[in-house]
C-alpha distance (Angstrom), angle and dihedral (degrees) to the residues before:
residue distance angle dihedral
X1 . . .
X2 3.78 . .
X3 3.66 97.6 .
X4 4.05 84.6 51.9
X5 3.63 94.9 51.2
X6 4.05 95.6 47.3
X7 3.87 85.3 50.6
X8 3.68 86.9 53.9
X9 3.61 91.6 50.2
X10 3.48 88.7 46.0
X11 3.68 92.6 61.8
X12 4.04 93.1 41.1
X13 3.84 81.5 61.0
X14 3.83 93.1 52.1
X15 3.32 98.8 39.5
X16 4.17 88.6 54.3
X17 3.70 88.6 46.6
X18 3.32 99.7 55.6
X19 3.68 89.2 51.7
X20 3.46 99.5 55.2
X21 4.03 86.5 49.4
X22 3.42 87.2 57.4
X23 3.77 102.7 47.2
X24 3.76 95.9 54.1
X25 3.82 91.9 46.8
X26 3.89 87.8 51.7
X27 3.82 86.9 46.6
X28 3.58 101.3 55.0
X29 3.76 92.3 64.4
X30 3.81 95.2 24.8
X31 3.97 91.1 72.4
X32 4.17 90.0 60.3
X33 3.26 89.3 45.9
X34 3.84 92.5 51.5
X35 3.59 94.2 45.1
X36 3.83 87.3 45.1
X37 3.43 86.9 59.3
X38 4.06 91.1 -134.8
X39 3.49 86.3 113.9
X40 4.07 89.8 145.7
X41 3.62 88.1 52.6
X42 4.07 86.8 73.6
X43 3.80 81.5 58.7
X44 4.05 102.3 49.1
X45 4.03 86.0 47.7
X46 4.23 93.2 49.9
X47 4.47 87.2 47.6
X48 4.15 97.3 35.1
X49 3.74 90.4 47.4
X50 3.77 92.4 70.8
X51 4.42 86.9 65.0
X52 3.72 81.9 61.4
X53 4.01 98.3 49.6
X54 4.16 94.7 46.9
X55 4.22 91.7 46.9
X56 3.71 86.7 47.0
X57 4.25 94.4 46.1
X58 3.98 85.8 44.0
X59 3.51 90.3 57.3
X60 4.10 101.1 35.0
X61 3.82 100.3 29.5
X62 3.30 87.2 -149.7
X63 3.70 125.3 118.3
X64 4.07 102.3 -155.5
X65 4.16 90.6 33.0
X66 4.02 101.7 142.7
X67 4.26 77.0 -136.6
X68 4.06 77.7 76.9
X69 3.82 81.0 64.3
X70 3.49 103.9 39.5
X71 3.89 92.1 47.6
X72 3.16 89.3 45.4
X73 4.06 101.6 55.7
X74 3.90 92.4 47.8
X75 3.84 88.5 54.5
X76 3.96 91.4 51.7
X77 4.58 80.2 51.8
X78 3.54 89.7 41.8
X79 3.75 96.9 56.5
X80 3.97 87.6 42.3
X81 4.38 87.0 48.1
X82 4.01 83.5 51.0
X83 3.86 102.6 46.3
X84 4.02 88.9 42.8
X85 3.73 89.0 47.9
X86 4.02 99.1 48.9
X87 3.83 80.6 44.9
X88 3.47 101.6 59.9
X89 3.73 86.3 47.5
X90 4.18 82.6 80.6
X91 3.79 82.5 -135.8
X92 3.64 100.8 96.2
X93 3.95 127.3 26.8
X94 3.33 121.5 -136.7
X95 4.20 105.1 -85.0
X96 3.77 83.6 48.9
X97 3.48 95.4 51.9
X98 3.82 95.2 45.5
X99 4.04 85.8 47.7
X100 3.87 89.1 62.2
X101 3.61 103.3 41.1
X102 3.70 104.4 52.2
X103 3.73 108.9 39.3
X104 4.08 76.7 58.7
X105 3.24 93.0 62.8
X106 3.68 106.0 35.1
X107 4.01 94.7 40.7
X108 4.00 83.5 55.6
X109 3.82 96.3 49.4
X110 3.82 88.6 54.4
X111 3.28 91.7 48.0
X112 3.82 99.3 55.6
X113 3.91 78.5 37.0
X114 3.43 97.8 68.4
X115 4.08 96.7 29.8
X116 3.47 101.8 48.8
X117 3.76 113.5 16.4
X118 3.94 111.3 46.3
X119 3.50 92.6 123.8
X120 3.89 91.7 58.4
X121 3.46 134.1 84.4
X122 3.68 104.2 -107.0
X123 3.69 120.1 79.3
X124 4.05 130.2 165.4
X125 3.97 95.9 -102.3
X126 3.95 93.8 61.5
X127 3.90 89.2 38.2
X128 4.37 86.6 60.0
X129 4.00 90.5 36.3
X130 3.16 105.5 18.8
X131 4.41 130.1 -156.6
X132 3.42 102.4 -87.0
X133 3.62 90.9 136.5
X134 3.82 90.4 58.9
X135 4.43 98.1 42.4
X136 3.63 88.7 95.1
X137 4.05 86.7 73.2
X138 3.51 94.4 53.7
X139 3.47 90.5 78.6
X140 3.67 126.1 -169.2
X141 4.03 107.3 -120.3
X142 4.06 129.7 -168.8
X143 3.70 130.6 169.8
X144 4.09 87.5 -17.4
X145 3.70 88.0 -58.9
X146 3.96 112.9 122.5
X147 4.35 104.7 -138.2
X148 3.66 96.9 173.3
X149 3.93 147.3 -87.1
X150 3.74 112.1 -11.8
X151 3.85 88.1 -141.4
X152 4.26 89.5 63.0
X153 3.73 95.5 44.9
X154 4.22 83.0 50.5
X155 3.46 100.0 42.4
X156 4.35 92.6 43.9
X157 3.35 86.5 56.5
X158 3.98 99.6 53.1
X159 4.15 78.0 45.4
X160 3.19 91.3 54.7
X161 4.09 98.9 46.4
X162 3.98 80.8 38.6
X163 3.92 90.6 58.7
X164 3.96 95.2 39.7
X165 3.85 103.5 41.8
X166 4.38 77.4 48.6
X167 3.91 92.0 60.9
X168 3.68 93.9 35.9
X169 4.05 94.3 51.4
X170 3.65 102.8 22.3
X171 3.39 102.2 117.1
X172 3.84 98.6 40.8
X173 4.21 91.1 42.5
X174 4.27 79.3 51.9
X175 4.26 98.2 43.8
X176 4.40 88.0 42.5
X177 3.98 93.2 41.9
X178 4.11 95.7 49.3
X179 4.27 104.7 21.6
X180 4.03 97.1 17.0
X181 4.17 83.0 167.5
X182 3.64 92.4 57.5
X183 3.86 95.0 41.5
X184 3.92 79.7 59.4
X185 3.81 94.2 49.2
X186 3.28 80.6 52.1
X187 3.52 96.1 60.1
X188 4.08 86.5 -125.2
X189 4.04 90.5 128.9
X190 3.32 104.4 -123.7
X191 3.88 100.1 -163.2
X192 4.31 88.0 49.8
X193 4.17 79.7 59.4
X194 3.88 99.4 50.9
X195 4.02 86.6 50.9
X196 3.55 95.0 45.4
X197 3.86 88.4 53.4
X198 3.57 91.8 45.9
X199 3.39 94.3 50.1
X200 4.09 99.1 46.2
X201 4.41 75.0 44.8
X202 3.92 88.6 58.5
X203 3.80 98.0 47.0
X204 3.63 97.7 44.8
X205 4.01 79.1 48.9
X206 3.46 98.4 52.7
X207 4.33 90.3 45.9
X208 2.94 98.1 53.5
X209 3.99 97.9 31.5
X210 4.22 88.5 84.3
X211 4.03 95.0 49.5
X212 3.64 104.0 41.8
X213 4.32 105.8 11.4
X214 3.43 122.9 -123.8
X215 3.79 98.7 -74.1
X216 4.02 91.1 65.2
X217 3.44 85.7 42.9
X218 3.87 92.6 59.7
X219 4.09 98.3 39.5
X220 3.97 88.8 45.8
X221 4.23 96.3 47.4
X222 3.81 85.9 43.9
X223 3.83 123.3 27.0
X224 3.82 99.3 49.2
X225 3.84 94.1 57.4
X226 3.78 90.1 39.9
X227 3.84 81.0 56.6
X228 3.22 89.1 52.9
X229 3.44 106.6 46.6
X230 4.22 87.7 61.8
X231 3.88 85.1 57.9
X232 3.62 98.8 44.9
X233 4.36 149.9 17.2
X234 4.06 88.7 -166.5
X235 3.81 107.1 95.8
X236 3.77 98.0 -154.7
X237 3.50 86.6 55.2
X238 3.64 94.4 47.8
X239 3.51 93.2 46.0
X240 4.12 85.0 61.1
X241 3.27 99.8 35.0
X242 4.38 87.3 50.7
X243 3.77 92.0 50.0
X244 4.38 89.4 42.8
X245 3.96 90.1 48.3
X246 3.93 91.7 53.5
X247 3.61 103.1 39.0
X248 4.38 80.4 55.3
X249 3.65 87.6 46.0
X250 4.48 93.1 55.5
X251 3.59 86.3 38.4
X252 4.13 97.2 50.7
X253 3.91 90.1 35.9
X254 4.26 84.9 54.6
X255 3.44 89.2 50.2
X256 3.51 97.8 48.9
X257 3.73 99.7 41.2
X258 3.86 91.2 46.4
X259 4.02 92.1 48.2
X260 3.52 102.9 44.9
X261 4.06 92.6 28.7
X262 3.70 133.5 -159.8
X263 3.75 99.5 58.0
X264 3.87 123.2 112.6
X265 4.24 104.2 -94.2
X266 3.84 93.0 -147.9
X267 3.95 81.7 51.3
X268 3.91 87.6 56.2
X269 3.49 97.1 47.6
X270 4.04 97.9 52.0
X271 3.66 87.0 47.5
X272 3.52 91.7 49.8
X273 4.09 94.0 50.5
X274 3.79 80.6 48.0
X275 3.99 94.5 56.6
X276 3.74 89.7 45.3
X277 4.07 89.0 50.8
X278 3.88 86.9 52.6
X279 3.59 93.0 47.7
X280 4.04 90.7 52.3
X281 3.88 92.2 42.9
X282 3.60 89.2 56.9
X283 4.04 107.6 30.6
X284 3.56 103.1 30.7
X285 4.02 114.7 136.3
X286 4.09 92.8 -123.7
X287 3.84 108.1 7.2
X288 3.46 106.8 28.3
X289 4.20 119.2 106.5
X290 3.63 95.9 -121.2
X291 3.71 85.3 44.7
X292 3.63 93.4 50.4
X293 4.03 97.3 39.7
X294 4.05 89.7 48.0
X295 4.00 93.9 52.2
X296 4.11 91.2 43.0
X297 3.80 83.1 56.2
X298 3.67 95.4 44.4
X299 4.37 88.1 47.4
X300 4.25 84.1 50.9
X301 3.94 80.5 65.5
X302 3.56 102.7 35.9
X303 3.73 87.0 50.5
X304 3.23 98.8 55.0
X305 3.79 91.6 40.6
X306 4.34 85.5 62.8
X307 3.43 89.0 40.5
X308 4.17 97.6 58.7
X309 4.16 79.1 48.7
X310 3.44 103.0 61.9
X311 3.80 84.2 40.2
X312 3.67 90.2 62.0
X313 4.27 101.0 29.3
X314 4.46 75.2 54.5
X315 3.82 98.4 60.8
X316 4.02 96.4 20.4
X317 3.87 103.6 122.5
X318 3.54 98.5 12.2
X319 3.79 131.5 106.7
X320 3.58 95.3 -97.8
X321 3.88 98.0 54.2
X322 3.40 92.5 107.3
X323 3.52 99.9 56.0
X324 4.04 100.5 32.7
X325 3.83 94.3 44.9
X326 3.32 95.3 63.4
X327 3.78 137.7 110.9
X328 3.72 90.9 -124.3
X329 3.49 93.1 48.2
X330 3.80 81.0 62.3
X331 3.88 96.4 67.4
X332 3.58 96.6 20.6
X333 4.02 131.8 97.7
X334 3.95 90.3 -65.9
X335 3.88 107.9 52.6
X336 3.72 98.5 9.8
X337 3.62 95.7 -152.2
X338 3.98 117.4 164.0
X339 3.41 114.6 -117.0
X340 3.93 99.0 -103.2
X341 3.59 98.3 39.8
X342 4.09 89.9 54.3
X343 3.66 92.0 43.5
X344 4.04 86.6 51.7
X345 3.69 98.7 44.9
X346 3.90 84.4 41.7
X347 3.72 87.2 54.9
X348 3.88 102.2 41.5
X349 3.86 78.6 52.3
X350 3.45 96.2 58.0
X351 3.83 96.8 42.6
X352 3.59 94.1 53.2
X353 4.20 91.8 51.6
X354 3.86 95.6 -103.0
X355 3.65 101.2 124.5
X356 3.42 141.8 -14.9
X357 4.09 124.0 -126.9
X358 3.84 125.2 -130.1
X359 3.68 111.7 171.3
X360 3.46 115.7 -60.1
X361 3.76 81.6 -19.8
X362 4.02 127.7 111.4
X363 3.77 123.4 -158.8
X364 3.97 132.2 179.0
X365 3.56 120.8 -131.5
X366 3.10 125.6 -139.2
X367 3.69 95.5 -100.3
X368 4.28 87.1 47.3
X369 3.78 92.1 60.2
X370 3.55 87.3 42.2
X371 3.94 95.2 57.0
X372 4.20 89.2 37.1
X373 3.77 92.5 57.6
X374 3.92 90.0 40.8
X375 3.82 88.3 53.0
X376 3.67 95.8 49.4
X377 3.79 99.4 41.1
X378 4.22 88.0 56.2
C-alpha cells in the first residue's frame, strides 16, 4: 500500500517535471513568436508536424525511428516555406495563408492515420491531447541502468539548445523581431533569422508534440509570453517572466488534475495558462482592466483638481476674486458643481498642496499656480 502510493507520487513528480521542461522550452521561442505577431504560426507547426511523423513511420516502420524526428522538423519548415510563399504572392495575408497550409497537412495525416495505421500506436485524440500522463513509462534506458523518462532527457535538451542558441542570437533575434529593416541595413539577414526561429519553433514542436499533443504545445509556446507581455515591454524580462508563468501553469494544471482526478492533465495545464492570462488582462499594473478603469477614475479627479486651478489662477488678482474664488462660486450658477463633488475636488485639492481653504474663500498655493500655468502653457 505504501510502497504503491510513493510510486504514485513518484510519477506525479515526473509527470510535473516534465511539464515544466516543456513550458520553458516552448517559451523561449514562444516570446518571438508573440512579438512577431505570428502567434498562429506556433499552431500550424504543432498540427502540420503530424504529415511529417506518418511519411516518416510509413517509410521506417518503426515507431521511435529518430526519421520520425527528422520528418517531422522539415514538415514544421515546410508549412512555414508554404505560408511565406502564398504570402508573398500579395494574394493572401498571412492568417489566410497559415489557414490553408496546415489543415492540409494535418487533415492528410489523419487521414493516412486512420486508413493505414489503426494497428499503431498513434491515433488523432493523443496527437490533440497528447500522453503526458503516460511519458514517465517511456523510460530512458543506458547500459541496463534506468536514468529517467525519455520525454525529460528530450525535452532538456531542446531547453538546453533553446537557452544557448538565445544567448548566442539574442541581440540579432531582438534587432530582426522589432526593426527587421535595420537588421537588414545591418547586414544581419533578416529572412535567415525568421527561419532559424521557425525552425528552433518546429523542433521544440515536434518534442514536445508526443508528451503533451499539439494543443499544449500551442497554449504553452503562446499564452505564457502573451502573459507576459501585459506585465512587461523589457524582453529579458519577458523572456523570464514567459518561462516562470508556464512552469506555474504545468505545475497548477498537475495539481489540479491529480486532486480532482480523471480529467485530461494537458487539459489542466492550458486552462491553467488561460486563468493566469485572465488574471493579467484584468490586474496588470499598466494594461490590465482594473488597472486601466482605477487610473481613469483617479484622472476624473485629477482633472477636475487642474481644472478648479486655472479657475482660480483666471480670476486671482482681478476684481472679481472675491466673488469667483469662492466655495459657493463652486456650486453656484458659474461652475455648477454639487455640493459633495466641490467639497471633494476642493479637498483632493487641498491634500495634494493646490490650495488652501479659508471660509468660503479659495487660495492657490504656490505649487497650484504653478501646475495652472503649466497646464495652460502645454
Amino acid at each position: 500500500m505504501i510502497a504503491s502510493f510513493i510510486s504514485q507520487y513518484a510519477i506525479e513528480i515526473q509527470v510535473t517535471i516534465i511539464g515544466c521542461i516543456v513550458a520553458a522550452a516552448c517559451a523561449i521561442p514562444g516570446v518571438f513568436l508573440v512579438l512577431r505577431r505570428q502567434s498562429l504560426m506556433s499552431d500550424a507547426i504543432s498540427h502540420s508536424i503530424l504529415f511529417g511523423i506518418v511519411i516518416a513511420l510509413f517509410l521506417t516502420h518503426e515507431i521511435s525511428s529518430p526519421w520520425l524526428i527528422i520528418g517531422a522538423t522539415l514538415t514544421g519548415v515546410a508549412t512555414v516555406s508554404l505560408t511565406e510563399l502564398i504570402i508573398n504572392t500579395r494574394l493572401l495575408k498571412e492568417d489566410s495563408a497559415i489557414g490553408l497550409i496546415f489543415p492540409m497537412f494535418f487533415a492528410i495525416a489523419v487521414l493516412l492515420i486512420n486508413r493505414y495505421a489503426g494497428d499503431i500506436h498513434i491515433d488523432s485524440d493523443a496527437v490533440l491531447l497528447g500522453s503526458i500522463d503516460f511519458a514517465p513509462e517511456d523510460r530512458f534506458i543506458f547500459n541496463s541502468l534506468d536514468y529517467g523518462p525519455k520525454a525529460m532527457w528530450v525535452m532538456g535538451a531542446i531547453l538546453l539548445a533553446n537557452c544557448i542558441l538565445l544567448m548566442i542570437f539574442y541581440k540579432e533575434l531582438k534587432l530582426a523581431t522589432f526593426d527587421a529593416g535595420l537588421a537588414a541595413a545591418l547586414g544581419l539577414l533578416p529572412g535567415v533569422i525568421h527561419y532559424g526561429l521557425m525552425t528552433m519553433v518546429s523542433i521544440t514542436a515536434v518534442g514536445a508534440f508526443d508528451a503533451v499533443g499539439s494543443i499544449l504545445v500551442v497554449a504553452l509556446m503562446i499564452t505564457p509570453p502573451a502573459t507576459a507581455l501585459m506585465l512587461t515591454n523589457r524582453l529579458h524580462y519577458m523572456i523570464l517572466l514567459s518561462i516562470g508563468i508556464g512552469m506555474m501553469s504545468a505545475i497548477t494544471g498537475c495539481v489540479i488534475a491529480h486532486s480532482v482526478g480523471d480529467i485530461s492533465t494537458a487539459g489542466a495545464m492550458t486552462s491553467a495558462s488561460g486563468f493566469f492570462f485572465l488574471l493579467a488582462i484584468l490586474f496588470a499594473p499598466k494594461k490590465g482592466m482594473v488597472s486601466k478603469a482605477v487610473r481613469a477614475h483617479q484622472n476624473r479627479w485629477t482633472f477636475a483638481c487642474h481644472l478648479l486651478t486655472i479657475h482660480l489662477l483666471d480670476h486671482e488678482g482681478t476684481p472679481e476674486e472675491s466673488d469667483e474664488n469662492t466655495f459657493s462660486n463652486l456650486v453656484g450658477p458659474h461652475m455648477k458643481w454639487e455640493p459633495p463633488y466641490a467639497n471633494k475636488i476642493v479637498n483632493l485639492s487641498e491634500k495634494e498642496g493646490l490650495i488652501t481653504r479659508h471660509g468660503n474663500h479659495l487660495n492657490l498655493t504656490p505649487l497650484g499656480r504653478e501646475t495652472a500655468r503649466a497646464i495652460m502653457n502645454t
